[in-house]
One Martini backbone bead per residue (centre of mass of N, CA, C, O) as a GRO file, in nm:
protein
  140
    1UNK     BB    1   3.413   3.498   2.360
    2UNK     BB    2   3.523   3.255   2.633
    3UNK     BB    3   3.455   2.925   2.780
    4UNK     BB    4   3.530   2.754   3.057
    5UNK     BB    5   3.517   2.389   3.164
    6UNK     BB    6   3.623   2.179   3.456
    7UNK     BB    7   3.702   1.929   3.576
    8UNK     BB    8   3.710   1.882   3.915
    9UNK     BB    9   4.063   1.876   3.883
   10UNK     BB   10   4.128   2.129   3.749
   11UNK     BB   11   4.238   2.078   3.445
   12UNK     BB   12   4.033   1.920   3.262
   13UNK     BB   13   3.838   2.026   2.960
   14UNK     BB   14   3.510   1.978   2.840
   15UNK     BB   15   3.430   2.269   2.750
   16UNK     BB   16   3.401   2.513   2.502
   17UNK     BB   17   3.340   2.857   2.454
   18UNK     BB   18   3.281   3.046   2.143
   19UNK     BB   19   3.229   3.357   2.007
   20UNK     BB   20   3.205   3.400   1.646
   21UNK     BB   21   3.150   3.672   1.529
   22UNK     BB   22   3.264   3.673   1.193
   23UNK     BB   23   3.049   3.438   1.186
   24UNK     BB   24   2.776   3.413   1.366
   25UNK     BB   25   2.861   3.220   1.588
   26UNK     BB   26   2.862   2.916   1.852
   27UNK     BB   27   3.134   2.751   1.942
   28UNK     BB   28   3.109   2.365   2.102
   29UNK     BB   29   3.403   2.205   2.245
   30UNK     BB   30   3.432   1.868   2.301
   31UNK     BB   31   3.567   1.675   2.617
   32UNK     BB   32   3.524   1.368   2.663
   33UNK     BB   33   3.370   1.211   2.930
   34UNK     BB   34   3.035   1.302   2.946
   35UNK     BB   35   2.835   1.409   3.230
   36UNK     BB   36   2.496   1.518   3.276
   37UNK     BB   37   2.602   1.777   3.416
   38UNK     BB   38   2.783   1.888   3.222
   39UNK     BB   39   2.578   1.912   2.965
   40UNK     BB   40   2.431   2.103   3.098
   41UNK     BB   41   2.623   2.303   3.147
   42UNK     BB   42   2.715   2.360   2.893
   43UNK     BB   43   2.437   2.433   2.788
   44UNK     BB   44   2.376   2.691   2.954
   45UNK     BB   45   2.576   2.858   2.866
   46UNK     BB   46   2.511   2.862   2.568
   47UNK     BB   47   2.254   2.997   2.635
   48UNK     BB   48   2.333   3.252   2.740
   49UNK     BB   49   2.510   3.325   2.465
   50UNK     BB   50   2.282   3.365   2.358
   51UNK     BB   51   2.101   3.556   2.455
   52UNK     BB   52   2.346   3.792   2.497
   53UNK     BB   53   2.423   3.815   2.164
   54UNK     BB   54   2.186   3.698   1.932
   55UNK     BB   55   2.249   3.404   1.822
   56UNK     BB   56   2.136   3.102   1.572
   57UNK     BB   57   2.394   2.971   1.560
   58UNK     BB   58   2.552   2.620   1.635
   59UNK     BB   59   2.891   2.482   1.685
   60UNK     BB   60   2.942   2.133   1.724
   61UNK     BB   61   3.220   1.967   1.885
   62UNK     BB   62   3.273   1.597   1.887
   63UNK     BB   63   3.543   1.459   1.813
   64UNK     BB   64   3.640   1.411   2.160
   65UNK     BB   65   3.405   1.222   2.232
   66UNK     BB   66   3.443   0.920   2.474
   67UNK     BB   67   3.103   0.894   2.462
   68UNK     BB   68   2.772   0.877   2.642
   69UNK     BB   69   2.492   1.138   2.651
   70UNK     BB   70   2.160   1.013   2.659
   71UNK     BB   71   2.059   1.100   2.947
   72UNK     BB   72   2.020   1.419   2.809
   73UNK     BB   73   1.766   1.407   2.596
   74UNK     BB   74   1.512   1.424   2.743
   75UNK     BB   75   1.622   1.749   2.859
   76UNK     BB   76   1.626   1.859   2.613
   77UNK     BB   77   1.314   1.813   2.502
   78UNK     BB   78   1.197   1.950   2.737
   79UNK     BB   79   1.407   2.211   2.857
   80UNK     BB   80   1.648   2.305   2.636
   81UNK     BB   81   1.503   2.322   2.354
   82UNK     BB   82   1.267   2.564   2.407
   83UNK     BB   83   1.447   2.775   2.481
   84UNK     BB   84   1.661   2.798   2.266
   85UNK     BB   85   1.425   2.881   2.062
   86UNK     BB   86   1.318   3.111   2.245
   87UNK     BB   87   1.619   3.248   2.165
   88UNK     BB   88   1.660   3.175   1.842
   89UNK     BB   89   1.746   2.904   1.763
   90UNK     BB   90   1.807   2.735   1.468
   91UNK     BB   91   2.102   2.662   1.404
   92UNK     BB   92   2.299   2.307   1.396
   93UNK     BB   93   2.581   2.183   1.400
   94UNK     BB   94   2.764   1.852   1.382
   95UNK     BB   95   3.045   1.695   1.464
   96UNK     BB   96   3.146   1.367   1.463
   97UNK     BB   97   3.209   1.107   1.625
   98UNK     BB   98   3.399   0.797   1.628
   99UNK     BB   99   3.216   0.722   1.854
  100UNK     BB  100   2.957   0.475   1.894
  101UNK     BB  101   2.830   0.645   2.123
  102UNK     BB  102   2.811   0.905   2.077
  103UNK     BB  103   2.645   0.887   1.800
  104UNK     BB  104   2.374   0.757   1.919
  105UNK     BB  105   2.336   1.026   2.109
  106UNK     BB  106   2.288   1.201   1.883
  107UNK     BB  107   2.036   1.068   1.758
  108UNK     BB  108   1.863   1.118   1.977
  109UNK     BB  109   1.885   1.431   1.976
  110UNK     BB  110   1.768   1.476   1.693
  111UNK     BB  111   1.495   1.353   1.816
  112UNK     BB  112   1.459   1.596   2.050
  113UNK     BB  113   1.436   1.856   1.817
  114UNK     BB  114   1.216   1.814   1.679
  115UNK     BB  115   1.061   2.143   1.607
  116UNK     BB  116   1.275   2.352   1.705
  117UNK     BB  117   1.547   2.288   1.533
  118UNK     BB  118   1.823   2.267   1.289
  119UNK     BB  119   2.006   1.977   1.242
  120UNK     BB  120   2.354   1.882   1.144
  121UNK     BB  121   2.548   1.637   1.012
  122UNK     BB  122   2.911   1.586   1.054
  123UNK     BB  123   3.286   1.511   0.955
  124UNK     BB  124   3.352   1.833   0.948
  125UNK     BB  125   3.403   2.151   0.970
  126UNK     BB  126   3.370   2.302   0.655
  127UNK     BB  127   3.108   2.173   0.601
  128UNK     BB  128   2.954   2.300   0.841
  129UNK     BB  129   3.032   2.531   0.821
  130UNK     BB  130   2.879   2.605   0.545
  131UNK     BB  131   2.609   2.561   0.609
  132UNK     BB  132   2.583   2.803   0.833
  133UNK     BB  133   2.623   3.001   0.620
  134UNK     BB  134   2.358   2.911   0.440
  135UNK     BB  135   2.197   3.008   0.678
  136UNK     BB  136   1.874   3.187   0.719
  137UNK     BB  137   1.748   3.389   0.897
  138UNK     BB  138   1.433   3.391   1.058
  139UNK     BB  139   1.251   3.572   1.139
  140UNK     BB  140   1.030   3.586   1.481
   0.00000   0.00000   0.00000
């Protein structure tokens, strides 16, 4: 299964979203400068993908991310990381962006994040990837 999300230019993509059943997560591929509509778009997005697959693992990678999205983290914190959590998201990793204001929008994510579900931050996809592998799902 595998999403992708255009920009309005009907060009350019800015989240590719794929079930890799083989590994048992969810990748979040995220492309370019993106505003708060999209990034609740490609959220809502991917809450219905763990909804529908029942998976608990989610790989977002940042590293083509090239600007700030922290005006979405107040409604990430309100809104979309509690039902997150109550459709089973346990375990998140992060690849991180080299842009200085993409990794600040991380850091308050990380805090936006805290007690619904764990987030771990990475520099390479390995080493994520290795992560969600030896996180055990937790029986709800």
């Amino acid at each position: 299964m595998k999403k992708e999300f255009k920009r309005p230019n009907g060009k350019e993509i800015y989240v590719t979203i794929t079930f890799e059943k083989a590994n048992d997560l969810v990748y979040v591929d995220w492309n370019g400068f993106l505003t708060v509509d999209q990034v609740k778009a490609g959220s809502e997005e991917l809450l219905k993908i763990i909804k529908e697959v029942k998976c608990n693992k989610v790989l977002v990678d940042n590293r083509k991310v090239s600007g700030p999205w922290q005006a979405a983290n107040e409604w990430y914190q309100t809104d979309w990381n509690p039902r997150a959590a109550k459709e089973g998201l346990s375990d998140m990793a992060v690849i991180m962006s080299d842009n200085i204001f993409t990794q600040l929008s991380l850091q308050g994510f990380t805090k936006a994040t805290k007690g619904a579900y764990t987030v771990a931050i990475f520099n390479s996809e390995p080493d994520a990837r290795k992560w969600l592998k030896e996180q055990v799902a937790v029986a709800k």
